[in-house]
C-alpha positions in Angstrom: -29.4 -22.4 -10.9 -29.6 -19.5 -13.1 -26.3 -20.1 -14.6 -26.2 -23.8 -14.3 -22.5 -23.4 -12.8 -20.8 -26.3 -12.3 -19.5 -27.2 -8.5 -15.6 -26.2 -9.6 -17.5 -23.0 -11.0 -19.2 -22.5 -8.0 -16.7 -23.3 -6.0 -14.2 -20.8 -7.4 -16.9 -17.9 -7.9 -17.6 -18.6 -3.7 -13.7 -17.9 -3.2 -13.8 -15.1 -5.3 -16.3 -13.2 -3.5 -15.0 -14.4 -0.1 -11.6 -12.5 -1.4 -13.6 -9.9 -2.7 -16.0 -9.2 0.4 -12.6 -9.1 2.4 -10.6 -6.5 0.4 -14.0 -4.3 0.4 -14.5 -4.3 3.9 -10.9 -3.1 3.6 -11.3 -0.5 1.3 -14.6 1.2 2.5 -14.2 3.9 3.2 -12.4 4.7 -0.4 -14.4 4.9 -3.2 -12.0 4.9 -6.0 -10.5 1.8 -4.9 -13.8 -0.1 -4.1 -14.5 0.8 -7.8 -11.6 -0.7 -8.9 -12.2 -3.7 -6.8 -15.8 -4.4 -8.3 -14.6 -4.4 -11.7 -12.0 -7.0 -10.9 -14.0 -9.0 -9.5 -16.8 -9.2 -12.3 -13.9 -9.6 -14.6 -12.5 -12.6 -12.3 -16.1 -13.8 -12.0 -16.5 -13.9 -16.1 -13.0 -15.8 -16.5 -14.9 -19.0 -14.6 -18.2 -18.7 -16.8 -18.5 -20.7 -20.4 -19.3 -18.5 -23.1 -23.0 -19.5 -23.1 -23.3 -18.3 -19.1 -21.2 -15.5 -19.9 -23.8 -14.2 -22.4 -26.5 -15.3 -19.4 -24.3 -13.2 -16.7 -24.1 -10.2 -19.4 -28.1 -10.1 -19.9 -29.1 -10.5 -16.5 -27.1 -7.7 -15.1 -28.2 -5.8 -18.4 -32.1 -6.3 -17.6 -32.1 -6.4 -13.6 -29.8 -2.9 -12.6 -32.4 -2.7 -10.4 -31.8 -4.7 -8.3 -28.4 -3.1 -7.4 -24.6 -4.7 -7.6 -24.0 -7.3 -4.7 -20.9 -9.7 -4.7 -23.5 -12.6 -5.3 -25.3 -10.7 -8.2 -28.9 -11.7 -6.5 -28.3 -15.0 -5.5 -27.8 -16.0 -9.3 -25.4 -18.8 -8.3 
């Protein structure tokens, strides 16, 4: 709702952290590589969003670190 994704958006950000759920549960118990992995996949994640929820995406994870880094950002889909 946050985002106002589309259902191709959302359908492609669901497969993309499907994929990316998978190749962490992989990778757990490596740290550099589960690094590597989150920043691909908020760079795959960004490649769906328009500019306008790009700047959206950008701002909320800017003002809610908090809240901690989770495949589904919070829910904000």
């Amino acid at each position: 709702d946050y985002l106002k994704l589309t259902d191709e958006q959302a359908e492609k950000i669901h497969k993309i952290n499907r994929d990316f759920h998978d190749k962490m549960f992989q990778n757990r118990k490596n740290q550099d590589e589960a690094e590597k992995l989150r920043d691909a996949h908020r760079k795959e994640i960004e490649k769906v969003l328009t500019k306008e929820q790009l700047e959206k995406f950008k701002e909320f994870r800017t003002n809610h670190r908090d809240m901690g880094y989770c495949p589904g950002f919070g829910g904000m889909w």
